[in-house]
Every structure is written in structure tokens, then in C-alpha cells.
C-alpha positions as CSV (number, residue, x, y, z in Angstrom):
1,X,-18.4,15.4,14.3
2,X,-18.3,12.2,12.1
3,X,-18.1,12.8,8.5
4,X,-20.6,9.8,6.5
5,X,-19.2,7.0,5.5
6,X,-19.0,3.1,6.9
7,X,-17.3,1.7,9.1
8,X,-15.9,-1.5,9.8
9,X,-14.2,-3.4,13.3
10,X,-12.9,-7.1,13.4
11,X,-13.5,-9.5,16.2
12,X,-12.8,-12.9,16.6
13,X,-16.5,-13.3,17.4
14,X,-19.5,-11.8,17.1
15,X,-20.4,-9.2,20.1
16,X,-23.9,-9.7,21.9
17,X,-26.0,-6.8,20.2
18,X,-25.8,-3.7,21.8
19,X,-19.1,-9.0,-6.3
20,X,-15.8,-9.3,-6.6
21,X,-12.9,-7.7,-5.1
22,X,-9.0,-8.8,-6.1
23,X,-7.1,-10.0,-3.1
24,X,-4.6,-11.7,-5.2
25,X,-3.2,-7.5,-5.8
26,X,0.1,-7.2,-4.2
27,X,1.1,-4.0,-2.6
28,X,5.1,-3.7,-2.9
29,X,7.5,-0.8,-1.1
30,X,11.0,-1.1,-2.9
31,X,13.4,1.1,-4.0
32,X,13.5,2.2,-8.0
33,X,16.3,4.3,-10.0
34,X,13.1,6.2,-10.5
35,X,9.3,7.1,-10.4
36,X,6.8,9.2,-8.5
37,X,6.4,9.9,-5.4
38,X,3.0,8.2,-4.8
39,X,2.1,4.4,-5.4
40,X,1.4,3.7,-8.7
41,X,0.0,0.2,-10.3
42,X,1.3,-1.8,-13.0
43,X,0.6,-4.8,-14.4
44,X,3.4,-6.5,-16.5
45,X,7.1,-6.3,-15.6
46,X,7.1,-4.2,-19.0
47,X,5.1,-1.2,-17.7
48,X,6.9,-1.3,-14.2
49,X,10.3,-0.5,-16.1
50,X,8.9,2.3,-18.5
51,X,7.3,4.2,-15.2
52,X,10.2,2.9,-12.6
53,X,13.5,2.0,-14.8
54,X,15.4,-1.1,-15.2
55,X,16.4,-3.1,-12.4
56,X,19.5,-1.6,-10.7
57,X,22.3,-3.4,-8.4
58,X,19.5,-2.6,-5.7
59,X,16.9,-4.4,-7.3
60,X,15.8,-6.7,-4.8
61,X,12.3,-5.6,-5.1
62,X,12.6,-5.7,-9.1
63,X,13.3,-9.4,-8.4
64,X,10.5,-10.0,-6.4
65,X,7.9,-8.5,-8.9
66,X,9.9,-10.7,-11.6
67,X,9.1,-13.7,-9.4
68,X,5.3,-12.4,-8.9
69,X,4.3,-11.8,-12.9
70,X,5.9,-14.7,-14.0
71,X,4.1,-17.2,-11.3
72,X,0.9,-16.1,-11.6
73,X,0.2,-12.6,-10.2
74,X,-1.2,-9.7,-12.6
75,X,-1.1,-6.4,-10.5
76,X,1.1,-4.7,-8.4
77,X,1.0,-1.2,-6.9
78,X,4.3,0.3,-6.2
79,X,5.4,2.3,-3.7
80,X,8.9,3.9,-3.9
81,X,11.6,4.1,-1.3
82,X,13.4,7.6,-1.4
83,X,15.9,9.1,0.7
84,X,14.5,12.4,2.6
85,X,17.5,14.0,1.0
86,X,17.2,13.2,-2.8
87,X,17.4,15.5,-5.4
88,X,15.4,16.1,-9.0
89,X,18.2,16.8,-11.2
90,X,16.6,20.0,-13.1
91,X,17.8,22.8,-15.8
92,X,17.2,26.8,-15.9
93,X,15.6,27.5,-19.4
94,X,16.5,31.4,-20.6
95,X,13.8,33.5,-21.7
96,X,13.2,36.7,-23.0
97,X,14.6,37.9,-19.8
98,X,15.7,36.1,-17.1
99,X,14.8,32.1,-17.0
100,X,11.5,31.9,-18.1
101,X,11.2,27.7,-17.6
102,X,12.9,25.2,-15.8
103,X,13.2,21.4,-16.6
104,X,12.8,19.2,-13.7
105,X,13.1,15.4,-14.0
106,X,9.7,13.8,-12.6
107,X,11.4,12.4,-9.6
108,X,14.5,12.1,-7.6
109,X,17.6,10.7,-8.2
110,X,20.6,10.9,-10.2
111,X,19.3,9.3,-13.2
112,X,17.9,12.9,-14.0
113,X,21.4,14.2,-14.6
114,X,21.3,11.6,-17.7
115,X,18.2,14.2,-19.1
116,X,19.0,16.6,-22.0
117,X,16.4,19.7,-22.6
118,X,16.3,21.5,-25.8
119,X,14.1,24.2,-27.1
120,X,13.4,24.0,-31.3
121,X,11.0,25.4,-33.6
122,X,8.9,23.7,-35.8
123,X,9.8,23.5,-39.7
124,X,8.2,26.3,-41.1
125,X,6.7,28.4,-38.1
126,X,9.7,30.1,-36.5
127,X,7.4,31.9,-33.9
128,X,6.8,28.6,-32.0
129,X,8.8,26.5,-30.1
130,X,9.1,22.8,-28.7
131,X,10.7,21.6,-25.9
132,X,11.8,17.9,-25.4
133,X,13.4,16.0,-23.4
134,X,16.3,13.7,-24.6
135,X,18.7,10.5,-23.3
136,X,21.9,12.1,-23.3
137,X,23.7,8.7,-23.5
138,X,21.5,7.4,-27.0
139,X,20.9,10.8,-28.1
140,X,17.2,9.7,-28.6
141,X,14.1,12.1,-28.1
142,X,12.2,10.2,-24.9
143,X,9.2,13.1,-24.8
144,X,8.2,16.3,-26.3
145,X,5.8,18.9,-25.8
146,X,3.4,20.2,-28.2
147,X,4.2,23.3,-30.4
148,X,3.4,26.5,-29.2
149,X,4.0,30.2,-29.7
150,X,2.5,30.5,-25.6
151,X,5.0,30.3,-22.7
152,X,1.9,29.7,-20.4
153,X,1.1,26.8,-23.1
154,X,4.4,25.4,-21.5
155,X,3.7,25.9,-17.8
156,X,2.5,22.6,-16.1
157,X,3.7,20.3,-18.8
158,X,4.5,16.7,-16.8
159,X,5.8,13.7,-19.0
160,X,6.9,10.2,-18.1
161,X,10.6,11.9,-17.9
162,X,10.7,15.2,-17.5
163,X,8.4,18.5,-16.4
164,X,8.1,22.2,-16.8
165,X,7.6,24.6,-14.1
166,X,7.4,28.9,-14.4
167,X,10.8,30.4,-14.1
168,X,10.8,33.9,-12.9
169,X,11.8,35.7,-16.4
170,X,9.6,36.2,-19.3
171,X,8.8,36.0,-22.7
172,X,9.3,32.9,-25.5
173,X,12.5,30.4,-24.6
174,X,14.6,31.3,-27.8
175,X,15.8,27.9,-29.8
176,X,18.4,26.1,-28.3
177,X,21.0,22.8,-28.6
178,X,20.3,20.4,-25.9
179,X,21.9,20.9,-22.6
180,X,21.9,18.4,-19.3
181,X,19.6,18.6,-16.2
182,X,21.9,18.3,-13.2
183,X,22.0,18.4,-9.5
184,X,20.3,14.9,-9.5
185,X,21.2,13.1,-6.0
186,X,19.7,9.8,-4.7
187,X,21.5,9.8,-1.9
188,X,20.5,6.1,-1.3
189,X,23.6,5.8,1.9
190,X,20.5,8.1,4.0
191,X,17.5,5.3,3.6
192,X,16.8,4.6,6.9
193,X,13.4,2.9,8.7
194,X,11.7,5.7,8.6
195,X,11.7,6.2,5.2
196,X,11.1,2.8,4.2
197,X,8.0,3.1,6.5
198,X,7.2,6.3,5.2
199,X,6.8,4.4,1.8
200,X,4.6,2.2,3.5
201,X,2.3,4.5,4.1
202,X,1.4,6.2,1.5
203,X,-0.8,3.2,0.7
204,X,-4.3,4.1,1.1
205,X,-7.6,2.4,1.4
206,X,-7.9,3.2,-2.4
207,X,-5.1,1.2,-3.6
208,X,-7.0,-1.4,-2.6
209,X,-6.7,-5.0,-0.6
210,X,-4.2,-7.3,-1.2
211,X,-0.8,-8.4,-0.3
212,X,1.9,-5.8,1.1
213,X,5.9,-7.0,1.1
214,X,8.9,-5.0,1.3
215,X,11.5,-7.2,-0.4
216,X,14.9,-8.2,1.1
217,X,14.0,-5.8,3.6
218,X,14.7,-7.5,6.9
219,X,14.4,-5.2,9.7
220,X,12.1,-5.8,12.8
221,X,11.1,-1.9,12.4
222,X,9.7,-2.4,8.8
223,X,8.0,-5.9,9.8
224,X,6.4,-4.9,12.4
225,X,5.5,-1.3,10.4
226,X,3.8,-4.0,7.7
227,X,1.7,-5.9,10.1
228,X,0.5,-2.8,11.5
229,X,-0.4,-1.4,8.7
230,X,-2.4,-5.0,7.3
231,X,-4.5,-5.2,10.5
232,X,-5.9,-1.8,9.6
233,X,-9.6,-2.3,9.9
234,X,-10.0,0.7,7.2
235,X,-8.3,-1.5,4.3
236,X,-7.2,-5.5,6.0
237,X,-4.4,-6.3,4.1
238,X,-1.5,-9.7,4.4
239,X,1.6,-9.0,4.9
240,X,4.8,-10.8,3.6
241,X,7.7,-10.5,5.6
242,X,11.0,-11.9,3.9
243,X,13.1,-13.5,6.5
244,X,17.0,-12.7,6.8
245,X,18.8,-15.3,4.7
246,X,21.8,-15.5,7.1
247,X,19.9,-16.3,9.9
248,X,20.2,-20.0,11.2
249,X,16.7,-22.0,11.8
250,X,16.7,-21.6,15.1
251,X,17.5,-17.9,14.9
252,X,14.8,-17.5,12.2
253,X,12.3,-19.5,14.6
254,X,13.0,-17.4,17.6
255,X,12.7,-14.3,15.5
256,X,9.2,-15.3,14.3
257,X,8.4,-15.5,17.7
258,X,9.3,-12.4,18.3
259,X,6.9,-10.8,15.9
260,X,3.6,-12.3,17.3
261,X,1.3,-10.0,18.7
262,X,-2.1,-8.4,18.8
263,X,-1.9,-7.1,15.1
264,X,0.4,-10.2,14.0
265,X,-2.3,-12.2,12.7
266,X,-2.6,-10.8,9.2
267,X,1.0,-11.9,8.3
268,X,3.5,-14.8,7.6
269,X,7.0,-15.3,7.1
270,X,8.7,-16.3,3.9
271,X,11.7,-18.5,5.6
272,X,13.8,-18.8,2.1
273,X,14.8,-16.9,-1.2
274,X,14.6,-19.0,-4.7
275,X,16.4,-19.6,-7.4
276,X,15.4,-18.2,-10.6
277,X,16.3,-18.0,-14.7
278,X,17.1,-14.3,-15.4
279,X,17.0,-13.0,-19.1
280,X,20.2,-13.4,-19.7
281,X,20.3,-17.1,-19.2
282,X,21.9,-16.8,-15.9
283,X,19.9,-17.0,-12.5
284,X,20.1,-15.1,-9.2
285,X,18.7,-15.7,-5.7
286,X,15.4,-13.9,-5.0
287,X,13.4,-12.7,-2.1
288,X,10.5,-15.6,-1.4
289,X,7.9,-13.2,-1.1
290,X,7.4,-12.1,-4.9
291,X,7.3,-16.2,-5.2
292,X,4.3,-16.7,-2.2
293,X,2.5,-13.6,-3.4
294,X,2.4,-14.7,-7.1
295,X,1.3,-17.9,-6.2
296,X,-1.5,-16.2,-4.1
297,X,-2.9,-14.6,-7.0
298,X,-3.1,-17.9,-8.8
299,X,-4.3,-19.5,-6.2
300,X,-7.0,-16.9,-5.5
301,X,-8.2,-16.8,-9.0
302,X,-8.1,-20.6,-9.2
303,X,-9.9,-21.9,-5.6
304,X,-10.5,-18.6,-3.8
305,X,-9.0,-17.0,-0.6
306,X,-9.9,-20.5,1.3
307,X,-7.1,-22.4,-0.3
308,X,-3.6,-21.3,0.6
309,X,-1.3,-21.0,-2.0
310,X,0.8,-24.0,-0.7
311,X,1.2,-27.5,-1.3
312,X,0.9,-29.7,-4.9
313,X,-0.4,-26.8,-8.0
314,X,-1.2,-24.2,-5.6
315,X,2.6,-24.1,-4.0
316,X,4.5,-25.3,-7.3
317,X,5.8,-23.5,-10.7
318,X,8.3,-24.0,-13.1
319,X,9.6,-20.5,-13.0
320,X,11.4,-21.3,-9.9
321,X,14.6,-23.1,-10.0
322,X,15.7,-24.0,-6.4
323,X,15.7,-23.2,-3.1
324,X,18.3,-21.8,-1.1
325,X,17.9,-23.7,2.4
326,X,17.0,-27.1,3.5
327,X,15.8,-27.9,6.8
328,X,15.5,-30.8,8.9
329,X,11.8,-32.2,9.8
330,X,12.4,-30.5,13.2
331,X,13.5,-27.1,12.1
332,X,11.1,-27.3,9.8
333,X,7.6,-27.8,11.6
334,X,9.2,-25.4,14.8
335,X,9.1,-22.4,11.7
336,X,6.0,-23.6,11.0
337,X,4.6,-23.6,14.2
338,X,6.2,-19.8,14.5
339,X,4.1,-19.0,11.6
340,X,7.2,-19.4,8.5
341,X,6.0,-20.6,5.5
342,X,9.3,-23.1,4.3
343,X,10.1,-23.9,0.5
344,X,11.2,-27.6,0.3
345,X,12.0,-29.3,-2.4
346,X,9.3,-32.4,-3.3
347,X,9.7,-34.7,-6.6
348,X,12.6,-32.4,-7.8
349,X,10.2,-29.1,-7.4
350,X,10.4,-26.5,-4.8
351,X,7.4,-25.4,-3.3
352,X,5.7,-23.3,-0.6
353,X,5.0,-25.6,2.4
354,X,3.1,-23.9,5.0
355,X,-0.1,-22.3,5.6
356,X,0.3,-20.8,9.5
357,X,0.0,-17.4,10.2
358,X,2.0,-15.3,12.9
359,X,-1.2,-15.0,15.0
360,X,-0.2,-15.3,18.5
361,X,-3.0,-17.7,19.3
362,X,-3.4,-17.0,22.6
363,X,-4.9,-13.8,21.4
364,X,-6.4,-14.9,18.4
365,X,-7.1,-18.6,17.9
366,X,-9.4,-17.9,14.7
367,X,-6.3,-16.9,13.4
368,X,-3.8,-20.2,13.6
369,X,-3.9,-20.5,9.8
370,X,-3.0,-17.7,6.9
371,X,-5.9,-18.1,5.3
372,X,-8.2,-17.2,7.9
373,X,-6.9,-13.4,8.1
374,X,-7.2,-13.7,3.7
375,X,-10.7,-15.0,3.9
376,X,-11.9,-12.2,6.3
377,X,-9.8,-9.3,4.3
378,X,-12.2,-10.2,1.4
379,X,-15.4,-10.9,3.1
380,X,-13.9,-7.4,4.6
381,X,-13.6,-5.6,1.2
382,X,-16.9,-7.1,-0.3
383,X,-19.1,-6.5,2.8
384,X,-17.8,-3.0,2.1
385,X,-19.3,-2.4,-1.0
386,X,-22.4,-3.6,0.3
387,X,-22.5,-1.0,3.3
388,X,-21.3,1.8,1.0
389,X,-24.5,1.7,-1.4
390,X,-26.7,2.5,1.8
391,X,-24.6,5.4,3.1
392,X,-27.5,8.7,3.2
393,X,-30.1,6.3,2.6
394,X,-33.1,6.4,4.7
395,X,-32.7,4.3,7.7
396,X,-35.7,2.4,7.7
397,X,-36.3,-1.2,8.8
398,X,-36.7,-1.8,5.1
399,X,-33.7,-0.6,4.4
400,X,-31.9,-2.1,7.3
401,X,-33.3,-5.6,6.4
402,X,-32.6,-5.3,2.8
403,X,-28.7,-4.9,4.1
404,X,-29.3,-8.2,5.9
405,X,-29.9,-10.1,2.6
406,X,-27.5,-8.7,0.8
407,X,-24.8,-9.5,3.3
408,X,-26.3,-12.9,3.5
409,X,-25.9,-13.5,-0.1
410,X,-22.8,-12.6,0.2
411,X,-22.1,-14.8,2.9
412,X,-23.4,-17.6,0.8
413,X,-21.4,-17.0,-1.9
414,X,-18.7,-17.4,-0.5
415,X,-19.6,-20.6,1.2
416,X,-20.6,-21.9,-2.2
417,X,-17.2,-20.7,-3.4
418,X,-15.3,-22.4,-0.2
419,X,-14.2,-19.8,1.5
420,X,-16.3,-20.5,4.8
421,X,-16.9,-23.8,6.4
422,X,-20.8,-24.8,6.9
423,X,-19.0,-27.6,8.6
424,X,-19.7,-31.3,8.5
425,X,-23.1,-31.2,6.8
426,X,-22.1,-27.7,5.0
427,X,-25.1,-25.9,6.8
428,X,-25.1,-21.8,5.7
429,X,-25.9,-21.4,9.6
430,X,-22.8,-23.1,10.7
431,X,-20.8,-21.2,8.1
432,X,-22.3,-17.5,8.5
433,X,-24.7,-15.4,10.9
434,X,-25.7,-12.2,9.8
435,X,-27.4,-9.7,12.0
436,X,-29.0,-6.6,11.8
437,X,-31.6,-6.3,14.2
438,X,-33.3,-3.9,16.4
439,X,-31.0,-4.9,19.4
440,X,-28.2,-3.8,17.4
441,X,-29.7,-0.7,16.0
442,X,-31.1,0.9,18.7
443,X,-33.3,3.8,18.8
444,X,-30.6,6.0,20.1
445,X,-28.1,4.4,17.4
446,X,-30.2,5.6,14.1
447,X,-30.4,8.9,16.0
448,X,-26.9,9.2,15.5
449,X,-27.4,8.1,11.9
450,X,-25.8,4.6,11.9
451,X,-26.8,1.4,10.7
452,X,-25.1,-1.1,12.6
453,X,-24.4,-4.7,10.7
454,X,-22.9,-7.9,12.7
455,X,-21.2,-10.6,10.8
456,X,-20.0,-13.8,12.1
457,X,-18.1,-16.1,9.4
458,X,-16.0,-19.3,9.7
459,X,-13.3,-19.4,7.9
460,X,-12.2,-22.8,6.6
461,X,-9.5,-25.4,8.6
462,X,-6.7,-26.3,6.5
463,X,-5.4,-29.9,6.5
464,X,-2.3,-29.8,7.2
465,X,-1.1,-33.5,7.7
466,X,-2.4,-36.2,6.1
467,X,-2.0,-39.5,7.8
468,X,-1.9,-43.3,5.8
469,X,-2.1,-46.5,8.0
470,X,-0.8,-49.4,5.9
471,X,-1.4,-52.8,6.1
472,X,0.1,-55.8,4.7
473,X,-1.4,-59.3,4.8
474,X,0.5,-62.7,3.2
475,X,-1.1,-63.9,0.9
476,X,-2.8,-67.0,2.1
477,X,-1.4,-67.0,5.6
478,X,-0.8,-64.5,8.6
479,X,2.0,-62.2,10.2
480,X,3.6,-63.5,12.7
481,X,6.1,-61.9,15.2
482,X,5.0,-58.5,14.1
């Protein structure tokens, strides 16, 4: 039996009958030297190192977030990449009798085994004890619990670092010098597809719509994984793919091609990694995708979904250096036509040059441009809200038609904003159709306890060449011979 709640399909039209929300969030699956086990957001580079540590000689996807806060994006949720076989480093605490504690670092890895735990009492109160938890290699405290005289106060504790679970002795942990956690393994040699796709999916519809990437990540397993998991009609996201930088144009073409199928069209392909300034004052190469997805949350903010975040302002920022390949016209527009979005270099500054998506058209034509499968994720995520205020409402005509205006205003919102074409004139009709009449909700359908909604939108066409006929005339005379 269905549970209540909405639902929502998407077409690439309407079937005969029968506000804001972010877009600009990317959703990023990289591995960390630590951090829980499900996604968590951040929102500066800053709190993304206290919760998953400082970039390591892995951090590819440390790169890319670099490359996304400092060209415009704001949020990112991330999901970490773990070995099925990694290890919490932890440390039996003595009790009374037995081991009444143990200290477990918060997640896997071997960065646990750099964890001291000691057990002191506070000045003057002898009969209670603290426990923290301390950097063995600068001696500093990172976390402490709160005094108590209680083990059970104790049980359950979780910090940023470290946590406390029951051991099976009893009674008070006596005071003691700090000693290491160990047995912390991150066994990074085992991270295979699977667990790079089982990062993947422990995004849910409640970590919201956005952008998903897996950075440097190159496999045809984990791009395919991340279109699959965009065209979800729960939660529509875009994916990112990042595009093997020691593939040849042609190879990177054909491989494009390879990707396009009936869920491809809520995805592109980042073609080349950037240059960028690191803090040191040196620079590194960097996965293209933190670059496209930080400019997405610019652009977003700045002209809406509509606009892709390509071309002069949208595609440009001074945070990027270079870009590592160059292309010849032809190579260039066959990965655009395979849905690659290229980085070129124009007036001295690199920018994102392309705006197709890896629709196979054939399939779905409504879908030849990136922007189309961004438009319809928000109209996606805002229509939601709309449906879920009339979830166990009564299903009256009232109510039903009272859903219609509120999905039209919607509608024109967005038109107003330019994120659907009303066409030459601008007309809301040519831009939108909203239904919800009696032929869609039958008599047998509000039995069932639906209310059934149509939406048709148009996204807008993106101009992708612009053409200038230039003509000269002599002054005082004619051309001849021309």
C-alpha cells in the first residue's frame, strides 16, 4: 500500500490527461583522511577541513571544492569514499574491573592512531573524572568531555575526534597519562567502484538538489553510477563528470559518446583540468568540475538556472590560472557536439565554453542543451514544495484548483526570471501549461487519494554562435573585382 506523500515523473511532454530552492549546492563523493560516514554539508573550505582534515596526497576532491568556494559556489555536501575494510583506530579504557570505556576515533582511517586518550580529575574534586582526547604529534587537547563522577555520564559521548562506547567492566576509569588509539587502517589500495558508488548513494532526497561530481574520478562505472543517480525523478540532480586527462580529443569524443543514453541527459562532461594558485604560492592542476560547478552557483545566483554558466562573466574568474589542453576548432565543436564542455583560453582568460548536455537527442531532443535538464531540476524541486503543502488535504475541486494557481505562479516566476521561453512575443502560454483538471483527476483517481498535476514548461534555447556579416564600402566609390 502507498505510504502519503507526492510524487513526481518527467516527460519530455505533457501526456494527454488520463520560493526558492538552491540549485547552485554541489553534491561531491571524494575521498578524506577523515569524517563520518554519512554526507555532511559545509560551506567554506575552513569548516570542510575541521570536519574532513587537510588535503592529503589524494586530494583531488579537496582541489575541486578549493576550485568551487573560491569561484563562486557557497555549499557543498560531502560524501566520503571508504574502503569496506577500514578500520577506527580505538583504545580499551580500564575500569574498576575490567575495561569499563573504550575510545574510538569518529571514523576510519589511520589518522586515528595519531589520537591520545587520557582520564584526569578536576582540580579539587578527586571523585570525578575527564576524559579528552589529544594530538599526539602537538601534544594539544583537541576535545574533552565534561566532568563527572558517573561512568554512564560517559557512555555515548561523540566529539569532532574521538567517542566513547560501554566497555564490558565496571566502575569509575581511574586517572591516567595519555596513551594512543591504534588499529587505525584506511586501507585506501581496496577502493574499488563499488565503494565509490556506494558513496554515491548515500545522498538522499534530503540533501537536497544540486550538482553531483566525483573528482578525478574517471571510470565509466562511476559516470554512469552519477547520471543514474541525477535522473532520479525523486531528487533531479546534474551531474559533472571529469574527463580522463590522458585521453586524446578524439578518444575523449568517442567516450562521451559512449555515455549517452536514456538517463544521460542530466549530465555534461568537463573535457580539461585548470590551473590554479595554491596557498603556498605554487599552483597545481585541478579537476574542471569544482571550476564548472562554482561557476554554476554564481551563475545561478546571478541570472538563474536559464543561463549556463559559460561564456564572458558567467564562464570566467580570476582564480583560475590556465588550462591544461587546447584544441583545434574541429576537436573542439565534435566534444561539444558529444555533450564536453571545453575551457579555452579567450583575451588571455580561460573559460568554460560549452553549454550541451550528454542527452542522446534521439531520445530526448528537449534536452540538447545543459541548461534544460537545470531548469526542469528547479521547476522540479519548487513544484515540490507546492505539492507537499496539500498532502492529507481534502481533495476538493477547491483545493485541486487552488494547486493550479499556485503552480502557475510559479510557472510565471520563473518566466519573469528567464528560466522558460514565452517565445517570440514572451507569451506565459507559450512558456508554461498547467493542468489539473477533471480528465486528469478522475473519479477513480481521488478514490485512490491522488491529486494528479500536469506541467508543461519550455525551457530556454541557448545561443550558441553568433554570426557578424561585414561590409566594407570605399569611401566615395565602389568595390570592384570582389
Amino acid at each position: 500500500m502507498p505510504t502519503p506523500g507526492i510524487e513526481t515523473a518527467r516527460v519530455d511532454s505533457i501526456q494527454p490527461p488520463g520560493s526558492d530552492t538552491d540549485t547552485s549546492l554541489a553534491l561531491v563523493i571524494m575521498e578524506t583522511l577523515r569524517g563520518p560516514d554519512t554526507p555532511v554539508e559545509v560551506g567554506s573550505v575552513a569548516e570542510r577541513d575541521l570536519i574532513f582534515g587537510p588535503r592529503q596526497t589524494f586530494g583531488v576532491g579537496h582541489d575541486a571544492l578549493d576550485a568551487f568556494f573560491n569561484t563562486g559556489g557557497t555549499r557543498a555536501v560531502i560524501s566520503r569514499i571508504t574502503a569496506s575494510t577500514a578500520v577506527a583506530a580505538s583504545k580499551d579504557i580500564a575500569g574498576t574491573t575490567g575495561n569499563s570505556l573504550k575510545a574510538v576515533a569518529t571514523s576510519t582511517g589511520d589518522w586515528g592512531n595519531q589520537l591520545q586518550v587520557s582520564i584526569t580529575a578536576p582540580s579539587g574534586d578527586a571523585s570525578q573524572r575527564i576524559v579528552s582526547f589529544i594530538d599526539s604529534v602537538t601534544g594539544n587537547v583537541l576535545e574533552q568531555t565534561p566532568a563527572s563522577s558517573t561512568l554512564a555520564d560517559f557512555v555515548g559521548y561523540v566529539g569532532t575526534y574521538g567517542k566513547l562506547i560501554a566497555g564490558s567492566g565496571s566502575g569509575l576509569p581511574p586517572a591516567a597519562a595519555a596513551s594512543s588509539l591504534t588499529g587505525g587502517l584506511s586501507n585506501r589500495n581496496a577502493i574499488d567502484s563499488a565503494a565509490i558508488v556506494g558513496a554515491l548513494n548515500k545522498f538522499t532526497p534530503e540533501h537536497g538538489t544540486g550538482n553531483l561530481s566525483a573528482p578525478g574520478i574517471f571510470t565509466q562505472t562511476v559516470h554512469l553510477a552519477l547520471l543514474a543517480k541525477a535522473n532520479d525523478d525523486k531528487t533531479p540532480r546534474f551531474a559533472v563528470l571529469d574527463l580522463d586527462p590522458t585521453m586524446t580529443a578524439s578518444q575523449k569524443t568517442a567516450y562521451l559518446n559512449s555515455l549517452k543514453s536514456a538517463t544521460s541527459q542530466c549530465g555534461t562532461g568537463i573535457v580539461s583540468r585548470v590551473l590554479v594558485r595554491t596557498t603556498d604560492g605554487g599552483t597545481r592542476w585541478v579537476s574542471g568540475s569544482g571550476f564548472w560547478c562554482g561557476r554554476a552557483a554564481y551563475t545561478d545566483a546571478a541570472a538563474g538556472a536559464g543561463q549556463a554558466p559559460a561564456g564572458e562573466e558567467y564562464g570566467e574568474h580570476p582564480y583560475i590560472l590556465d588550462v591544461e589542453d587546447t584544441y583545434s576548432d574541429t576537436e573542439r565543436g565534435l566534444l561539444n557536439t558529444a555533450g564536453g564542455v571545453c575551457i579555452v583560453r579567450i583575451g588571455g582568460a580561460p573559460r568554460l565554453y560549452g553549454a550541451r548536455s550528454l542527452a542522446n537527442t534521439t531520445l530526448h531532443p528537449a534536452y540538447k542543451w545543459l541548461t534544460s535538464a537545470r531548469v526542469v531540476m528547479r521547476f522540479k524541486a519548487l513544484g515540490d514544495k507546492v505539492l507537499e503543502s496539500r498532502v492529507l488535504r481534502r481533495n476538493t475541486k477547491t483545493v485541486r484548483l487552488q494547486l493550479g494557481n499556485d503552480l502557475t505562479a510559479l510557472a510565471e516566476e520563473e518566466r519573469k526570471a528567464g528560466n522558460l521561453d514565452g517565445g517570440d512575443q514572451d507569451l506565459p502560454e507559450a512558456a508554461y501549461r498547467i493542468d489539473v483538471g477533471d480528465q486528469l483527476n478522475t473519479e477513480q483517481s481521488r478514490a485512490d487519494g491522488w491529486i494528479r498535476a500536469d506541467a508543461e514548461i519550455r525551457p530556454p534555447e541557448v545561443a550558441e554562435r553568433i554570426r557578424l556579416n561585414l561590409a566594407v564600402q570605399v569611401p566615395g566609390g565602389t568595390v570592384t573585382g570582389a
